[in-house]
PQR file of N, CA, C, O and H, with PARSE charges and radii, in Angstrom:
ATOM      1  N   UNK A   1       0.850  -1.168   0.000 -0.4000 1.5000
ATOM      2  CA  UNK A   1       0.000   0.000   0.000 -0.0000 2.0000
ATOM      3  C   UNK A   1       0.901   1.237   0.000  0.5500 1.7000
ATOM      4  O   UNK A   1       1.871   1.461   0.723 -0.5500 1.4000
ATOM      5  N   UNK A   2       0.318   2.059  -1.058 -0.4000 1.5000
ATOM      6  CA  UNK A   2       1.040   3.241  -0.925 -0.0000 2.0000
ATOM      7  C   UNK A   2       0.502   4.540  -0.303  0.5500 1.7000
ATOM      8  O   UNK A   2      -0.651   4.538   0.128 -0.5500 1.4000
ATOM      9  H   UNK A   2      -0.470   1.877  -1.646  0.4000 1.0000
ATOM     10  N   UNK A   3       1.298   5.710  -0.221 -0.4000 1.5000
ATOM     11  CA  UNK A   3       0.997   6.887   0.484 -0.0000 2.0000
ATOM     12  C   UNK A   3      -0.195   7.221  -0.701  0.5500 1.7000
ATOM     13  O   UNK A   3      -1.363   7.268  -0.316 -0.5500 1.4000
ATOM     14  H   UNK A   3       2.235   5.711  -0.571  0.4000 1.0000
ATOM     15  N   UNK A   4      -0.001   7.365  -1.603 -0.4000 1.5000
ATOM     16  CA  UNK A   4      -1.016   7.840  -2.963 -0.0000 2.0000
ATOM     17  C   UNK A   4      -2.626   7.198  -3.034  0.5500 1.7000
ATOM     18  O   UNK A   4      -3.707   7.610  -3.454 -0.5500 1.4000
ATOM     19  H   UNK A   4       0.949   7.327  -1.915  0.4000 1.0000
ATOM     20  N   UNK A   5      -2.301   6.386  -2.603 -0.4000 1.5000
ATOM     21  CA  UNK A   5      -3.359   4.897  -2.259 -0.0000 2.0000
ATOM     22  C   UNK A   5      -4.408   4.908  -1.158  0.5500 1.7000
ATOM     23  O   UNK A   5      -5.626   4.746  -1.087 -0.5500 1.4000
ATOM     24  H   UNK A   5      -1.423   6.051  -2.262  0.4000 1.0000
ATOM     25  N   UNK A   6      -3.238   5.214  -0.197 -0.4000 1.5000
ATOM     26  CA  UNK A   6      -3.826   5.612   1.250 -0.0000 2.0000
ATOM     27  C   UNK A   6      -4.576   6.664   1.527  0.5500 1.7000
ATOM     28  O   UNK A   6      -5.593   6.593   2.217 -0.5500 1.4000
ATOM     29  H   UNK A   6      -2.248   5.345  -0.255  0.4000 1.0000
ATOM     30  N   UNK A   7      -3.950   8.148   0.797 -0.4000 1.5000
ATOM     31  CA  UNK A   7      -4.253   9.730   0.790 -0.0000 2.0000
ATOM     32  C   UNK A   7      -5.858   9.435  -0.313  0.5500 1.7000
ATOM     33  O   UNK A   7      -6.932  10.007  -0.126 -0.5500 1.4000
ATOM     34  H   UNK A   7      -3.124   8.206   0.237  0.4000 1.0000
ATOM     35  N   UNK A   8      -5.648   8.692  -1.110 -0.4000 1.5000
ATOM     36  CA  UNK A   8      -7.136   8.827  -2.002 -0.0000 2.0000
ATOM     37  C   UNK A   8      -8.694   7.827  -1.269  0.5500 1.7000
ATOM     38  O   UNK A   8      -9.877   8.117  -1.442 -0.5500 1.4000
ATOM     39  H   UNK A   8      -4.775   8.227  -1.262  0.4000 1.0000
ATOM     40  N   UNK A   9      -8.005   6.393  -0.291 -0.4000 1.5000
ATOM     41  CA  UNK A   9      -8.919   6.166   0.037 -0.0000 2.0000
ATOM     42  C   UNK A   9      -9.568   6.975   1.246  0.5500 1.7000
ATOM     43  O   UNK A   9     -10.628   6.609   1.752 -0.5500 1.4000
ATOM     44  H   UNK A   9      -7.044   6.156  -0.150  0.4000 1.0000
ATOM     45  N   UNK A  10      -8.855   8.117   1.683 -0.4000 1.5000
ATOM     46  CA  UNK A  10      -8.851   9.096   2.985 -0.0000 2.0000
ATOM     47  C   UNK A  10     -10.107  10.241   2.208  0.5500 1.7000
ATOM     48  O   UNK A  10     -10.884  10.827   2.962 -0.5500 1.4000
ATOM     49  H   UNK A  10      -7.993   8.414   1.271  0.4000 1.0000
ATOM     50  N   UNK A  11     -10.187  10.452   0.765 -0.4000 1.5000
ATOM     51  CA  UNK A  11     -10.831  11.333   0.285 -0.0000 2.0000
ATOM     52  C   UNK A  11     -10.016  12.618  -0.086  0.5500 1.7000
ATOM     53  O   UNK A  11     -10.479  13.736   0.139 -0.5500 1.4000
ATOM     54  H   UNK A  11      -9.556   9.977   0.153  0.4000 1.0000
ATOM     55  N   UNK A  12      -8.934  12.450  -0.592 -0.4000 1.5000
ATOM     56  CA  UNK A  12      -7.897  13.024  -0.850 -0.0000 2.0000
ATOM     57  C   UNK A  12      -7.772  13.154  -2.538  0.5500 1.7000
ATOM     58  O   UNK A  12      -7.381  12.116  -3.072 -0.5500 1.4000
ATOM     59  H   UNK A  12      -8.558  11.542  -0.775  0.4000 1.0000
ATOM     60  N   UNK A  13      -8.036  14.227  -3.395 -0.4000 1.5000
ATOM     61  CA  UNK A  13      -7.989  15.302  -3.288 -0.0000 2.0000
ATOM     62  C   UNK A  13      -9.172  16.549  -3.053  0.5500 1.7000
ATOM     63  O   UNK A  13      -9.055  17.774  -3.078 -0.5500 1.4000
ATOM     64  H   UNK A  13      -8.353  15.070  -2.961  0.4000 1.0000
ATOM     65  N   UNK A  14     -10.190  15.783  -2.851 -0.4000 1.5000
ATOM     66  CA  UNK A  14     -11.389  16.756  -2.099 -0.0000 2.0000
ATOM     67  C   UNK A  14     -10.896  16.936  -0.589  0.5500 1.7000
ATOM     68  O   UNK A  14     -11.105  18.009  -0.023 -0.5500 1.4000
ATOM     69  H   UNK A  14     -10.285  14.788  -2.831  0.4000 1.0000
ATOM     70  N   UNK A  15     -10.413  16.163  -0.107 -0.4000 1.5000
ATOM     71  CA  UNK A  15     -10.213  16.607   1.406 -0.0000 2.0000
ATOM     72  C   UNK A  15      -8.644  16.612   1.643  0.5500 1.7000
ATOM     73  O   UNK A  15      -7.845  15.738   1.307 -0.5500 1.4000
ATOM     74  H   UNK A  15     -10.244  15.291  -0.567  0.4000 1.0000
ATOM     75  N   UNK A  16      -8.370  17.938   2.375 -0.4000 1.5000
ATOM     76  CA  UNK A  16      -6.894  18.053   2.992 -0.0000 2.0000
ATOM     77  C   UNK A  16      -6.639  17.713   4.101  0.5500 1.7000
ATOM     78  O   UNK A  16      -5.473  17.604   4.479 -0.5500 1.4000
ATOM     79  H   UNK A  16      -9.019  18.648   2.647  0.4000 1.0000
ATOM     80  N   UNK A  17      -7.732  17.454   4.918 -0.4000 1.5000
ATOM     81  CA  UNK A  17      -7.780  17.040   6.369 -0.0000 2.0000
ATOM     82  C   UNK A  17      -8.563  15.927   6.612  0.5500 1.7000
ATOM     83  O   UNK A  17      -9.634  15.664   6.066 -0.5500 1.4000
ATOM     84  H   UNK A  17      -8.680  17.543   4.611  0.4000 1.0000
ATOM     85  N   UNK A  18      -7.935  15.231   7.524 -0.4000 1.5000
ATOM     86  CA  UNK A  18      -9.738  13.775   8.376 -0.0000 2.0000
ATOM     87  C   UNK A  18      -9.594  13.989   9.827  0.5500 1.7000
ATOM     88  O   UNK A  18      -8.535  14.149  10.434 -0.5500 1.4000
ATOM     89  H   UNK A  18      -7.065  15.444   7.968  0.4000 1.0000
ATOM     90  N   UNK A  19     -10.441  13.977  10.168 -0.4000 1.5000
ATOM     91  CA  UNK A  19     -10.708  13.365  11.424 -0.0000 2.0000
ATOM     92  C   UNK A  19     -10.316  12.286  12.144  0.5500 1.7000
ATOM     93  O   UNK A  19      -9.515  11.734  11.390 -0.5500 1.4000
ATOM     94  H   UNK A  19     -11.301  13.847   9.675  0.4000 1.0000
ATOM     95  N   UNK A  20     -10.420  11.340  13.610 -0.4000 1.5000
ATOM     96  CA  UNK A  20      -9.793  10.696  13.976 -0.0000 2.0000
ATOM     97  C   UNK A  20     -11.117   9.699  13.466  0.5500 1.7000
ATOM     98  O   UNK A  20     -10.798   8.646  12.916 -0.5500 1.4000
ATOM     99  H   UNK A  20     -11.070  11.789  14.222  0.4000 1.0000
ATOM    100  N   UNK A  21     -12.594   9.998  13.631 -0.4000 1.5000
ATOM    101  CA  UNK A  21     -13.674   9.194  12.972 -0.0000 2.0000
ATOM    102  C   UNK A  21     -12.860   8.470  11.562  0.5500 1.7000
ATOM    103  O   UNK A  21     -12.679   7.290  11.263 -0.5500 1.4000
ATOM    104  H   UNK A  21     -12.854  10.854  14.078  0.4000 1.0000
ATOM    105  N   UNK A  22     -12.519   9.614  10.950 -0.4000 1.5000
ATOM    106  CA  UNK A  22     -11.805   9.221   9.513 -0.0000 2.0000
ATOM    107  C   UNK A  22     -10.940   8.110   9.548  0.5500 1.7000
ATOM    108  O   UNK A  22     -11.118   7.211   8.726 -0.5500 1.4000
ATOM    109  H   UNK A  22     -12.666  10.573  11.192  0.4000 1.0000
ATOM    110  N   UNK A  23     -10.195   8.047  10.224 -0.4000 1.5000
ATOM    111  CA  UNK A  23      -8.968   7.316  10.565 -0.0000 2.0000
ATOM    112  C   UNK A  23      -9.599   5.674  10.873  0.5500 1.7000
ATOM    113  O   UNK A  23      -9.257   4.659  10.265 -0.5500 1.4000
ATOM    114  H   UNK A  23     -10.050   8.777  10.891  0.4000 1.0000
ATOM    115  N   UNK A  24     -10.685   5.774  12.080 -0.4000 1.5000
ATOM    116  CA  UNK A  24     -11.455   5.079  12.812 -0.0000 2.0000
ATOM    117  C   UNK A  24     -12.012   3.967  11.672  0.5500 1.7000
ATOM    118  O   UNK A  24     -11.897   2.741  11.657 -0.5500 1.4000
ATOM    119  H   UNK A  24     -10.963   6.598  12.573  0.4000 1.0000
ATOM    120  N   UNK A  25     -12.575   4.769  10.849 -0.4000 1.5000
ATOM    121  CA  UNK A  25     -13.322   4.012   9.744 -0.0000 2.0000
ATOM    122  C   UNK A  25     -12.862   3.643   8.375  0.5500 1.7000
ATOM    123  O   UNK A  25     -13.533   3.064   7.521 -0.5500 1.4000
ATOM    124  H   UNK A  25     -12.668   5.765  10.861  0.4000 1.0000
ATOM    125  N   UNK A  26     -11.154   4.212   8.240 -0.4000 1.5000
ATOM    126  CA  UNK A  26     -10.388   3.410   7.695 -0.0000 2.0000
ATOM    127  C   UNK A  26      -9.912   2.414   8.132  0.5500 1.7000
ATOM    128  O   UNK A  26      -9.848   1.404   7.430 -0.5500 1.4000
ATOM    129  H   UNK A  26     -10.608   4.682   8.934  0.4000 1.0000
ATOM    130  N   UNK A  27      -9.389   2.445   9.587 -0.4000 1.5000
ATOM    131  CA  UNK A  27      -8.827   1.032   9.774 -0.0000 2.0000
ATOM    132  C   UNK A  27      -9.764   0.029  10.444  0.5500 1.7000
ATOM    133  O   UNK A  27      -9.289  -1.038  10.832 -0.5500 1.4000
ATOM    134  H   UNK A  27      -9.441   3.266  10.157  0.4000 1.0000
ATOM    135  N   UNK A  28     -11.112   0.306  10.612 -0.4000 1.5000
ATOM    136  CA  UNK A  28     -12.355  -0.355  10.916 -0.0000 2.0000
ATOM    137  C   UNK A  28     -12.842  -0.742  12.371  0.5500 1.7000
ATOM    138  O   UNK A  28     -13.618  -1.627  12.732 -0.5500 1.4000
ATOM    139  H   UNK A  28     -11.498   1.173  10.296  0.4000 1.0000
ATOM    140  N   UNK A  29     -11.978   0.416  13.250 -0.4000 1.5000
ATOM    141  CA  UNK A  29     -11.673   0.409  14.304 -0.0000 2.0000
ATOM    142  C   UNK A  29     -12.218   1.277  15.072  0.5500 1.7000
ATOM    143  O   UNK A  29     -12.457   2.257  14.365 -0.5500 1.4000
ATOM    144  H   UNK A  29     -11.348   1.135  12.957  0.4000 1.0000
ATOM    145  N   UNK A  30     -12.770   1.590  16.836 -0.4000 1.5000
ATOM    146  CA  UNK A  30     -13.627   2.495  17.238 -0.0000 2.0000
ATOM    147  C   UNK A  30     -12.535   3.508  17.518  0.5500 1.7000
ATOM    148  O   UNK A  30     -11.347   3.195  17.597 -0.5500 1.4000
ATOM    149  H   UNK A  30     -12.575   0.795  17.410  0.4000 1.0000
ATOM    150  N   UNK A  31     -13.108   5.024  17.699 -0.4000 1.5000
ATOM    151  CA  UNK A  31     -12.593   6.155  17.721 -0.0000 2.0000
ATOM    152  C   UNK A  31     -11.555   6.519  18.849  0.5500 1.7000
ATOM    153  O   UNK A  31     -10.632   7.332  18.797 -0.5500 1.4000
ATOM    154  H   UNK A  31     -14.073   5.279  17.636  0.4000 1.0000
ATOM    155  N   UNK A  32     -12.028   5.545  20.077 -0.4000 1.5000
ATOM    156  CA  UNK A  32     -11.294   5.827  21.094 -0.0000 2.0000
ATOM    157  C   UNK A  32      -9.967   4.823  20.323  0.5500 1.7000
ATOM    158  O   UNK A  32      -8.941   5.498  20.409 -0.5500 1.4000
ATOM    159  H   UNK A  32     -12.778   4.884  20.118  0.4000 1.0000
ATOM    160  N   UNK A  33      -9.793   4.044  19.917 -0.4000 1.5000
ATOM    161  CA  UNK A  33      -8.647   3.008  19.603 -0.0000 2.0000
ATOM    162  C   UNK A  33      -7.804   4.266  18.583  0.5500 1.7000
ATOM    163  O   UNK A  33      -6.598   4.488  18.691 -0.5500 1.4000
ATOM    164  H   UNK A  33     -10.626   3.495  19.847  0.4000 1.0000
ATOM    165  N   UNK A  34      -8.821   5.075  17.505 -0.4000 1.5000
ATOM    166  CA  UNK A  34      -7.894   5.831  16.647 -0.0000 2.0000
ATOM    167  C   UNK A  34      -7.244   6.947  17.201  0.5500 1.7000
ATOM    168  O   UNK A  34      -6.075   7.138  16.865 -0.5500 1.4000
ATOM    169  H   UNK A  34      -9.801   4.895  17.417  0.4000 1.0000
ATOM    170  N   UNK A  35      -7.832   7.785  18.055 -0.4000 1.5000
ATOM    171  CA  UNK A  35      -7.109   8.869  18.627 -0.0000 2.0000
ATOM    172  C   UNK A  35      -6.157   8.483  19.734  0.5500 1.7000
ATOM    173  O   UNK A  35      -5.526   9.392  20.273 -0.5500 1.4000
ATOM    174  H   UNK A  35      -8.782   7.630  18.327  0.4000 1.0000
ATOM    175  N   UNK A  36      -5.965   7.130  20.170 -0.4000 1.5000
ATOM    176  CA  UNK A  36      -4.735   6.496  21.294 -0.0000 2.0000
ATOM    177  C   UNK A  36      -3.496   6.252  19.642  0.5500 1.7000
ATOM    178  O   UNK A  36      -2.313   6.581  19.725 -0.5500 1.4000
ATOM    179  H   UNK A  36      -6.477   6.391  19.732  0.4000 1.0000
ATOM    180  N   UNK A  37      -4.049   5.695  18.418 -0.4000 1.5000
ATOM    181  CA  UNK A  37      -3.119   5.290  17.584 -0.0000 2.0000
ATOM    182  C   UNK A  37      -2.577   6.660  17.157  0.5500 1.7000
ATOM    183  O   UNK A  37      -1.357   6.822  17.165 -0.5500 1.4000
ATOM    184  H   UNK A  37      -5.011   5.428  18.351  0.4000 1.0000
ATOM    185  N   UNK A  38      -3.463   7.747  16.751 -0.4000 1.5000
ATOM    186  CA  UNK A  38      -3.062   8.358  16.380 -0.0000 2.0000
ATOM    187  C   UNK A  38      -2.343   9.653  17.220  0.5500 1.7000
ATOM    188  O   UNK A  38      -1.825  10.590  16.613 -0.5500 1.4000
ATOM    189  H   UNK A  38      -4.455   7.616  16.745  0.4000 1.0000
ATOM    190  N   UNK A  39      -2.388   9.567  18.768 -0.4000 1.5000
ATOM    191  CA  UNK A  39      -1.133  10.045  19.681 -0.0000 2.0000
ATOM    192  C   UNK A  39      -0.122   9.415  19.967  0.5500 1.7000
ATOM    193  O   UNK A  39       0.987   9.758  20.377 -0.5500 1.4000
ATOM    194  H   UNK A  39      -2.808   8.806  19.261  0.4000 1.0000
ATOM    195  N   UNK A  40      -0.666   8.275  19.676 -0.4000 1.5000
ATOM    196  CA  UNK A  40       0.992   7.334  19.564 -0.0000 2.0000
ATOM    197  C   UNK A  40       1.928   7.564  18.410  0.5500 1.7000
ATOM    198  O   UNK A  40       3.118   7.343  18.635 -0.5500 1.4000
ATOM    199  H   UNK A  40      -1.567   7.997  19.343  0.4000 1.0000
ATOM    200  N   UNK A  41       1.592   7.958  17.250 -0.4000 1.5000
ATOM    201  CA  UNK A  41       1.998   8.341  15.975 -0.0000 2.0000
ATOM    202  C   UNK A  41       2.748   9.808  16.384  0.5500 1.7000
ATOM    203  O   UNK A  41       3.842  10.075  15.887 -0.5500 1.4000
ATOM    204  H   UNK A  41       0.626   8.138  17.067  0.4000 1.0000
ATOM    205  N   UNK A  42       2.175  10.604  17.191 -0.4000 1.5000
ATOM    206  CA  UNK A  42       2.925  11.589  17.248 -0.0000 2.0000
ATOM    207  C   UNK A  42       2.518  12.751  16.579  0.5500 1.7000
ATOM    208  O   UNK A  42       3.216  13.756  16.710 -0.5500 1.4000
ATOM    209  H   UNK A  42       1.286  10.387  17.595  0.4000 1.0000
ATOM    210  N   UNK A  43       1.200  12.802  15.671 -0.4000 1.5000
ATOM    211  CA  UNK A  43       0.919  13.565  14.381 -0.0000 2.0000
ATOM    212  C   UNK A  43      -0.131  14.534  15.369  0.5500 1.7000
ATOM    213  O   UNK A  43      -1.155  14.246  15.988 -0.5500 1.4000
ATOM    214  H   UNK A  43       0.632  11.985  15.564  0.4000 1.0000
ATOM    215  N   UNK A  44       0.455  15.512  15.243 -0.4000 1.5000
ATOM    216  CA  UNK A  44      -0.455  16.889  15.364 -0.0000 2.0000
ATOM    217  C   UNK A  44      -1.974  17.239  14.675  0.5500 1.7000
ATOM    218  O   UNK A  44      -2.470  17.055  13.564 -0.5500 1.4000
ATOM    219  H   UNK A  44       1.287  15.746  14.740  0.4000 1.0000
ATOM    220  N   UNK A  45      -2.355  17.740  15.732 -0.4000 1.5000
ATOM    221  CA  UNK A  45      -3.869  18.094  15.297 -0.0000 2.0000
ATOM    222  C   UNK A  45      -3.845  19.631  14.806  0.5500 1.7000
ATOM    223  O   UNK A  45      -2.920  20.372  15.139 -0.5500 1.4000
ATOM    224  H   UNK A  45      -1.952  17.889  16.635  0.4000 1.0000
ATOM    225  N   UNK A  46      -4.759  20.003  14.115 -0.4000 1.5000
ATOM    226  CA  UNK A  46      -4.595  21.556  13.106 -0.0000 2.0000
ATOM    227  C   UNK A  46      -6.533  21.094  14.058  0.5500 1.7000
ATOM    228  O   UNK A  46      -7.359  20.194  14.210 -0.5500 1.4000
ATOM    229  H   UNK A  46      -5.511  19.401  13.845  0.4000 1.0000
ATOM    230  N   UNK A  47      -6.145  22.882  14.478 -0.4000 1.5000
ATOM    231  CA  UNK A  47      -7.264  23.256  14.925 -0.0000 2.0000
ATOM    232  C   UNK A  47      -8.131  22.294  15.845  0.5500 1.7000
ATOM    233  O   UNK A  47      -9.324  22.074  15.636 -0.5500 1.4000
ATOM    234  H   UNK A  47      -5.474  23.613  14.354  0.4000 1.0000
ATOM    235  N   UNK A  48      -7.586  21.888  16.617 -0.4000 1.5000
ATOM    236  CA  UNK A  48      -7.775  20.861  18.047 -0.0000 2.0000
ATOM    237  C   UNK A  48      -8.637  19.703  17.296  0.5500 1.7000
ATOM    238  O   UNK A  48      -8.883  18.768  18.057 -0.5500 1.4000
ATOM    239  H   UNK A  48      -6.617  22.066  16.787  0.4000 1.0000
ATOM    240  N   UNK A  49      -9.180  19.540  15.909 -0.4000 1.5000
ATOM    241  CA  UNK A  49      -9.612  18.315  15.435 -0.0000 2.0000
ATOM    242  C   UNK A  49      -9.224  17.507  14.370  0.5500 1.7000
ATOM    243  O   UNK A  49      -9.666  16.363  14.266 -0.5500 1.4000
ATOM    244  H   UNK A  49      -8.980  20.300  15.291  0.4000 1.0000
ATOM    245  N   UNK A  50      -8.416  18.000  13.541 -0.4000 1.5000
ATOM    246  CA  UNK A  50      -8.242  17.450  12.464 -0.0000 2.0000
ATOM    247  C   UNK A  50      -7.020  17.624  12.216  0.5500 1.7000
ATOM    248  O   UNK A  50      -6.299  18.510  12.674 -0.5500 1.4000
ATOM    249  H   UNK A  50      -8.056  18.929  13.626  0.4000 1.0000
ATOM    250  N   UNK A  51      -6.570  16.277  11.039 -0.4000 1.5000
ATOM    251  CA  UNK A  51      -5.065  16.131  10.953 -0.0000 2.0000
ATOM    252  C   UNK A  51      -4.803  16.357   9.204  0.5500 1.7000
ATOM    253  O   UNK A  51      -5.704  16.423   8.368 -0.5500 1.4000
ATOM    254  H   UNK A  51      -7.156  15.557  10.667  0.4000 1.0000
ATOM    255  N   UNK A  52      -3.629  16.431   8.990 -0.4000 1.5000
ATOM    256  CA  UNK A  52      -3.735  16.378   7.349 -0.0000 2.0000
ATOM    257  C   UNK A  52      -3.575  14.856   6.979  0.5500 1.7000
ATOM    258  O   UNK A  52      -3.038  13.830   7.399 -0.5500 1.4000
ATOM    259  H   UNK A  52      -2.897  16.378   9.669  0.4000 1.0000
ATOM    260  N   UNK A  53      -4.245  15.250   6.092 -0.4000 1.5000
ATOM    261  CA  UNK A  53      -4.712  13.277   5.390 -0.0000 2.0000
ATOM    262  C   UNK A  53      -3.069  13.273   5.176  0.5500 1.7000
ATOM    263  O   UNK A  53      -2.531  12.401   5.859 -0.5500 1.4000
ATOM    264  H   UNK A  53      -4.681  16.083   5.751  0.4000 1.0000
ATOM    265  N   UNK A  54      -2.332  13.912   4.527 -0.4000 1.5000
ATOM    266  CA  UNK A  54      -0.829  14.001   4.363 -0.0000 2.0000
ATOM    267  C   UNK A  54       0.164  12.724   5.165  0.5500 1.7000
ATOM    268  O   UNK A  54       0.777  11.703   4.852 -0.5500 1.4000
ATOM    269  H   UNK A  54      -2.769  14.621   3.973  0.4000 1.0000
ATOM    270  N   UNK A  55      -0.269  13.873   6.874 -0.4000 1.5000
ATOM    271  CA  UNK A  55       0.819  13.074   7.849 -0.0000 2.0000
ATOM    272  C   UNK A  55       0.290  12.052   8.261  0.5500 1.7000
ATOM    273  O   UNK A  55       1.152  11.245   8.610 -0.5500 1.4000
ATOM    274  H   UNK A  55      -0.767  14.702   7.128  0.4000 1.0000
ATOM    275  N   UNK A  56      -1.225  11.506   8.459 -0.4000 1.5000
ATOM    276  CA  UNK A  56      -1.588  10.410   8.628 -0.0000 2.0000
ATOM    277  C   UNK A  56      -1.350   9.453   7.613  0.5500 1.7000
ATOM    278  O   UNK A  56      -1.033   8.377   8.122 -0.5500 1.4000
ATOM    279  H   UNK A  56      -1.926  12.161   8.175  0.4000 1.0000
ATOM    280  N   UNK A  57      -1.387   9.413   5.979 -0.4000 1.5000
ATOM    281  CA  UNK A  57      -0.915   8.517   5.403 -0.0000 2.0000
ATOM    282  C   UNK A  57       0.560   8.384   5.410  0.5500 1.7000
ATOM    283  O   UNK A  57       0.931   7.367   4.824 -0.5500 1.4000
ATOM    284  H   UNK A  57      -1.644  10.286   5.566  0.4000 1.0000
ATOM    285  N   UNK A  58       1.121   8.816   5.702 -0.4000 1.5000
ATOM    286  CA  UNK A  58       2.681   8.715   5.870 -0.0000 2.0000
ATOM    287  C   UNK A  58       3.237   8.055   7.275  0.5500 1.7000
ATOM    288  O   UNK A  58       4.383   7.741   7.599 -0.5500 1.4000
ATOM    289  H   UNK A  58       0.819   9.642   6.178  0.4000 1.0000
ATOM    290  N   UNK A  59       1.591   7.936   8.208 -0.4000 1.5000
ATOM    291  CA  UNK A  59       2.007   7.612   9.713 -0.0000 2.0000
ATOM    292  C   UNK A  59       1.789   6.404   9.223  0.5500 1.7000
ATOM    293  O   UNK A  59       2.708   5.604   9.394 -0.5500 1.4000
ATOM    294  H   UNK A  59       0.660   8.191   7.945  0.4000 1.0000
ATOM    295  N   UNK A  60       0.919   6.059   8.705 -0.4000 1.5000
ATOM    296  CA  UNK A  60       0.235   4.423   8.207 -0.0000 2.0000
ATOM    297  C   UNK A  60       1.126   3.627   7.211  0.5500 1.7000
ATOM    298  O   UNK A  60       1.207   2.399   7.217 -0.5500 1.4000
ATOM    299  H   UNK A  60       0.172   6.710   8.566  0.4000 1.0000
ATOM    300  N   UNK A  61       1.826   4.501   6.304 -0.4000 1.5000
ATOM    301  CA  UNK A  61       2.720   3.540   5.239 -0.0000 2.0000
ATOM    302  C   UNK A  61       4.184   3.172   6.048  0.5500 1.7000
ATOM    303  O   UNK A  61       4.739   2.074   5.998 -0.5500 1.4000
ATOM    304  H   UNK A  61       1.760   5.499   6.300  0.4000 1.0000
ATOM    305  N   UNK A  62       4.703   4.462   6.865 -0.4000 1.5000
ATOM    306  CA  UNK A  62       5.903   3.739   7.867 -0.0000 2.0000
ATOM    307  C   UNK A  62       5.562   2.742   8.874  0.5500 1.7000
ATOM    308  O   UNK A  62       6.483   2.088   9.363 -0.5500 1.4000
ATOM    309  H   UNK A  62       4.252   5.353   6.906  0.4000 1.0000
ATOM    310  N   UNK A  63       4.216   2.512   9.296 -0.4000 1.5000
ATOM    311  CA  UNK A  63       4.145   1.465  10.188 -0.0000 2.0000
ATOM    312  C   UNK A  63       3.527   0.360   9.134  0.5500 1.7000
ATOM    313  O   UNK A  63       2.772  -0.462   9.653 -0.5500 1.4000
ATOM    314  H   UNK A  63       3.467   3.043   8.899  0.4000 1.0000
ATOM    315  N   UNK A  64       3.665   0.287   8.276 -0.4000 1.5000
ATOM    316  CA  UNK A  64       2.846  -1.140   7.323 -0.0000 2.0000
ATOM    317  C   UNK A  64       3.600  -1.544   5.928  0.5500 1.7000
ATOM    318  O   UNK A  64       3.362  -1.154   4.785 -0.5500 1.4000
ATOM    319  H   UNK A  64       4.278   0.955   7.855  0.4000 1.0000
ATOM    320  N   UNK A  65       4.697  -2.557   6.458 -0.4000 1.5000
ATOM    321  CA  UNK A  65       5.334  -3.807   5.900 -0.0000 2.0000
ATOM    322  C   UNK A  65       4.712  -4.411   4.974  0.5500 1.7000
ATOM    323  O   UNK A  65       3.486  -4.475   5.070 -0.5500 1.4000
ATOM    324  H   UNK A  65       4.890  -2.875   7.386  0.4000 1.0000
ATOM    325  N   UNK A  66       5.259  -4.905   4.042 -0.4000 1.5000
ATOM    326  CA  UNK A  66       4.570  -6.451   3.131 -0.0000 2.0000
ATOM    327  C   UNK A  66       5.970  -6.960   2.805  0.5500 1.7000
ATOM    328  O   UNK A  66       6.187  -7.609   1.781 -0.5500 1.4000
ATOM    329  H   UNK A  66       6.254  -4.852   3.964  0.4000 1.0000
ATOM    330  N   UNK A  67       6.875  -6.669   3.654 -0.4000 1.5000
ATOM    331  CA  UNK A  67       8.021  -7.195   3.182 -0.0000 2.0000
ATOM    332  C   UNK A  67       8.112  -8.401   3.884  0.5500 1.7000
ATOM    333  O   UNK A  67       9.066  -9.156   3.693 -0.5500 1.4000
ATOM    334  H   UNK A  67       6.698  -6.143   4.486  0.4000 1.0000
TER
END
């Protein structure tokens, strides 16, 4: 899976930002599980809710192997 891959199933290029819901319902997972993954990631929030689809697909392709 790529960053390009990842950023378009996020709704990327209509959307510059997601939510942690966003995140939640990409990896099919409840909200409290995405906003613990996604402070563990380290990735900053823009405007206390939302992240750029950007640094979240880039948080998701460095943690996900097929090697």
């Amino acid at each position: 899976m790529d960053k390009i891959t990842v950023m378009r199933s996020m709704g990327y290029p209509n959307r510059v930002f997601v939510t942690r819901q966003d995140v939640a319902s990409f990896y099919g997972i409840c909200d409290d599980a995405a906003a613990r993954k996604l402070k563990s990631w380290g990735i900053e929030k823009v405007e206390g809710r939302y992240y750029f689809v950007n640094d979240v697909a880039q948080a998701i392709c460095e943690r996900t192997s097929y090697a």
